[in-house]
N, C-alpha and C positions, 0 to 999 in steps of 0.2 A: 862704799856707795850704797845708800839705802835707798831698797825701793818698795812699792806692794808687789808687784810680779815680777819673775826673771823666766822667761819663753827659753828653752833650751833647745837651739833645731832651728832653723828658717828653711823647713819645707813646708808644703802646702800644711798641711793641720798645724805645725807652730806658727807661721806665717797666719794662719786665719783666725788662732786663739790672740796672736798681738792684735789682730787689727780689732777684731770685738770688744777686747778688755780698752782701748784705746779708745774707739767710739765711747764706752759705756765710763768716763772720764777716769779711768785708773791709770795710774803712773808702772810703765810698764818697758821691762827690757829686755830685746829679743838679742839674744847668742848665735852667732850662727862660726861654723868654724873654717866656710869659706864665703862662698858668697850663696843670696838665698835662691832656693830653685834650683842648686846647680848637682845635689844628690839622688835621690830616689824617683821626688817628685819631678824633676827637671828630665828625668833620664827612663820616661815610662810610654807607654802606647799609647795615652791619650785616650782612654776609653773610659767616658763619662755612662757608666752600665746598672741595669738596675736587676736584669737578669743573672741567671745563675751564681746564685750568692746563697750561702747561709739563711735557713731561715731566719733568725734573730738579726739577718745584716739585713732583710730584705723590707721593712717598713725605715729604715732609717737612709736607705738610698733611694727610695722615691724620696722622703723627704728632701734630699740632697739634691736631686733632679730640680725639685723646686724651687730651690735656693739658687741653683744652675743658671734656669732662664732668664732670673733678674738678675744674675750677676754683670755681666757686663754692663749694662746699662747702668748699674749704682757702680761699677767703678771706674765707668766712665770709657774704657778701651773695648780694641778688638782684640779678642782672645780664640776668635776662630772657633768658637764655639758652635757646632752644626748638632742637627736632630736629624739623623736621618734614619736613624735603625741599627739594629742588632741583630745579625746572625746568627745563629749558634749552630753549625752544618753536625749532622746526624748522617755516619758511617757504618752503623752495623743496627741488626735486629735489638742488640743489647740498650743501646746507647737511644734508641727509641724510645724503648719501654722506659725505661727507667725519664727519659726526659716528659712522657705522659705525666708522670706522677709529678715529675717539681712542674711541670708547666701549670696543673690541678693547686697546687699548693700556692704557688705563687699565685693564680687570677683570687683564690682566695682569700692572700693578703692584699687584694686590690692592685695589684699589679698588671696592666693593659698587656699582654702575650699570649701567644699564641703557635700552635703549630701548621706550620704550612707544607704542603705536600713537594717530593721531588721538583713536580714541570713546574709548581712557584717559584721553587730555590732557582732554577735553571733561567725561567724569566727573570730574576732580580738581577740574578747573575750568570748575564749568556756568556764570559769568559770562561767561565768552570768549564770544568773537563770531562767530555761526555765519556768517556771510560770510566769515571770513580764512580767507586759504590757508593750510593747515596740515599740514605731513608727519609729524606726531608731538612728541615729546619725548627728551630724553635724563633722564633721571630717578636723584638719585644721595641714596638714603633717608637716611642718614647726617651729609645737609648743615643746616646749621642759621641761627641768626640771633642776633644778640643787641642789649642798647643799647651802641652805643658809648661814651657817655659814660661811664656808669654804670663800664663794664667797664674804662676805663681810668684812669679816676680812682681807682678800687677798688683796680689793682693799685699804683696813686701810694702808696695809704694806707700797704697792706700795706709798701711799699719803708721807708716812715717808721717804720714798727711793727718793721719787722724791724733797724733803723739806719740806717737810709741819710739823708743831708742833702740834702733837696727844697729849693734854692732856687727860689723863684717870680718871675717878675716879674726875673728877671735875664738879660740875654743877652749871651752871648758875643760881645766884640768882635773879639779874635785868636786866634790861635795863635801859637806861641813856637817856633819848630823849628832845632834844630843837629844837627849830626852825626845825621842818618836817626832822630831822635827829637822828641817835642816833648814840648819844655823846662818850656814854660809855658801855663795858658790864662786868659787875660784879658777880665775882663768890668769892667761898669763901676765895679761893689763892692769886687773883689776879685783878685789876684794869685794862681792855683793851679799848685802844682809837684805835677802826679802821676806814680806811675810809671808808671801808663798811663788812657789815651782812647777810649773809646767815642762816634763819632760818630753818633748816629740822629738829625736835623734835619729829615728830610723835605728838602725846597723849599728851607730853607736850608742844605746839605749843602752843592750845589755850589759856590756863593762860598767857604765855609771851604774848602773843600779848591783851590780853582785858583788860594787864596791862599798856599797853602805846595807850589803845582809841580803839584798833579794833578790835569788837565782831564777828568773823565768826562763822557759823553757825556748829562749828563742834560736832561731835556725836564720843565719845567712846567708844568701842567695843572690847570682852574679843574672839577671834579667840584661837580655840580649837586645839590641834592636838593629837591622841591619837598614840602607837607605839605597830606595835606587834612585836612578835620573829622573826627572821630572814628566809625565806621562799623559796623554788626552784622560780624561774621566772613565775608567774600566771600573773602581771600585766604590759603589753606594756604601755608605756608614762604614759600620763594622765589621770585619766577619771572623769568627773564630773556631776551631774545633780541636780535635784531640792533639794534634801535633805542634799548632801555632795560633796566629793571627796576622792579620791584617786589617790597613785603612789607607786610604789616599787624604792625604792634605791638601788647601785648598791650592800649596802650587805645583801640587800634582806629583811630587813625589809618595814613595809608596812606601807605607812603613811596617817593618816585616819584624814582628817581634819572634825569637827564634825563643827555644826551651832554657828554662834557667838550669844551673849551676851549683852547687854547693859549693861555695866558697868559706873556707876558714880564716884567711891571711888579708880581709880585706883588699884583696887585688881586683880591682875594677879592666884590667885588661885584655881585650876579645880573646878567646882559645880558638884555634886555627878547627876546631872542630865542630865550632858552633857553625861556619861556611858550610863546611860538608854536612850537617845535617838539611842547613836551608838550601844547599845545591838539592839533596835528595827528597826534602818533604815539600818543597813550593811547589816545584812545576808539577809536584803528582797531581795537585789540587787545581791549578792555574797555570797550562802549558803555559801561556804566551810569558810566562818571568824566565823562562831559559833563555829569553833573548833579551834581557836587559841586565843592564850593566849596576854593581852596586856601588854606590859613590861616596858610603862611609860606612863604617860602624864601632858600636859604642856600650858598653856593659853599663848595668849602675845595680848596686849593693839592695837586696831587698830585706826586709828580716822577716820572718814565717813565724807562726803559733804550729802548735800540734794539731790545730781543729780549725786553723787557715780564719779564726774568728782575730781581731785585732784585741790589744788588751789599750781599754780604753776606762780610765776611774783613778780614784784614788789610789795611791801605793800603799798596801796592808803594813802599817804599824806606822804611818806616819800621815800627822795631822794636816800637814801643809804642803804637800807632794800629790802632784796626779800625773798618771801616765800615759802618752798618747803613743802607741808603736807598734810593729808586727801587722802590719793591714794585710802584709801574704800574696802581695804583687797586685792588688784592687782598690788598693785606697785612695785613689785619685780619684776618683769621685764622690767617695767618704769624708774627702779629708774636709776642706770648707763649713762642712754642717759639722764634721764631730769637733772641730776647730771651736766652732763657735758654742757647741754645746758644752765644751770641759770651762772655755770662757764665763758663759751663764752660768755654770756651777757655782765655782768659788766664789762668785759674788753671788751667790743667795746661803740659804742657809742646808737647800737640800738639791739634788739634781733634779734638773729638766725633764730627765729621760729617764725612762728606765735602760739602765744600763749594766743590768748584771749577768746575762750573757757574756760581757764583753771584760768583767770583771777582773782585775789580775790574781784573785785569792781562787781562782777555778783550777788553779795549778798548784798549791799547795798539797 
């Protein structure tokens, strides 16, 4: 089967590069090896964030913010996409200073944040726990939250609507690569000769690629999220600091992202230990969670960089290969904009962006 692109991945950034190359009339086919949405991107916090990032992430996530707000609207659903703000709780003299300086760094890549005192944090949030140490907040109005699921299945639809060939339920077995190109990609339906590859696999990135020569330095990762019963309105936006996170959904369940995992074996299923952390670090922060009940919980596979920067570009030594992976448990709100940025690439003749921060030859 010949085509111009083959999307490797149906999560949100493959999912967003079909649907642009689709718009922009190229014949394009998206891999996915269950169904789309249902791995990393399906299985995350929901936190649409422009704060606390990497410098080099932090102009290409406001950009992303703005892609954000007209998303729904151009594709037409609810994706529960709320702006209500970002947290960032501040527990020690340390964790202060040091947020002084990225807060300094960030307003001057134009980023609206800000630091707000103790009694603010305590007004935003009169649940908190008047016992915990608290040096304030870093607070960035702008940040938001949305369903994952929803959002990226949404944009799966749109990729089919606009042309794009969603196969489901099929995964890539090989790569095919001669002469600094690859040739062919092989699953277990089907034989595809494109002229070019888009890999975004998440977790499975790094086997495809250190199967055709290139070892990146990625790290897997088991991202927790636990779910209580459904709740009156306790929690505004965001909020996050050194132990975890949280956000309330709009049907009011509460969603408690607990510490990730190193995982080796691909095993996406809970450890009885990720409970006993969040029995011990939730209520320190937010007594009233001792009294509710949790009514699931669920891992999903993150892969990591060394420097938590995603490797987003061309793959070194090959002409018709680019890599979207490693976002380091933040790239939901990355993904849509870099989606459509690796998209606009290969159909011009140079990139969009500068993107060599994000480079995958940084690791050589």
């Amino acid at each position: 089967m010949e085509t111009e692109v083959v999307v490797i991945g149906g999560g949100i950034a493959g999912a967003a590069a079909a649907w642009r190359l689709a718009e922009k009339g190229r014949q394009v086919v998206l891999l996915e090896k269950g169904r789309v949405g249902e791995e990393a991107s399906g299985r995350c916090g929901g936190g649409v964030r422009q704060q606390y990032r990497a410098p080099a992430e932090t102009p290409f996530a406001i950009k992303a913010v703005e892609m954000w707000t007209e998303m729904a609207a151009v594709l037409d659903e609810d994706l529960e996409y709320d702006r209500e703000g970002n947290l960032r709780l501040l527990r020690s003299k340390e964790q202060l200073e040091a947020a002084k300086v990225r807060v300094a760094r960030e307003q001057e890549q134009g980023l609206e944040v800000n630091l707000i005192s103790p009694d603010e944090v305590r007004e935003r949030l009169p649940h908190i726990s008047p016992e915990m140490s608290l040096y304030g907040a870093t607070h960035c109005p702008g940040d938001g939250t949305a369903n994952p699921l929803k959002v990226t299945k949404a944009i799966g639809r749109a990729a089919e609507a606009a042309g794009a060939l969603v196969h489901i339920n099929e995964p890539v077995r090989q790569l095919i690569t001669a002469g600094g190109r690859v040739r062919a990609v092989l699953t277990d339906r089907n034989r595809y000769r494109p002229e070019k590859v888009i890999l975004a696999a998440g977790a499975w990135s790094k086997g495809m690629l250190y199967e055709i020569g290139l070892n990146l330095p990625l790290t897997v990762r088991k991202s927790n999220l636990l779910i209580t019963h459904a709740q009156p309105p306790l929690i505004p936006g965001f909020v996050s600091w050194d132990a975890g996170y949280l956000r309330q959904a709009r049907d009011g369940n509460i969603h408690l992202g607990a510490r990730t995992i190193i995982s080796g074996e691909f095993d996406k299923r809970l450890e009885y230990r990720v409970l006993l952390d969040a029995g011990r670090d939730y209520p320190e922060v937010f007594p009233f969670l001792r009294d509710i009940n949790i009514i699931r919980a669920f891992s999903g596979l993150v892969t990591y960089t060394p420097d938590l920067i995603p490797v987003v570009g061309q793959a070194p030594g090959f002409e018709n290969l680019w890599v979207a992976t490693g976002f380091s448990g933040h790239g939901f709100c990355l993904g849509p904009f870099m989606g459509r940025v690796v998209a606009d690439w290969i159909c011009g003749a140079e990139c969009p962006e500068d993107l060599s921060a994000f480079a995958a030859g940084r690791f050589q």
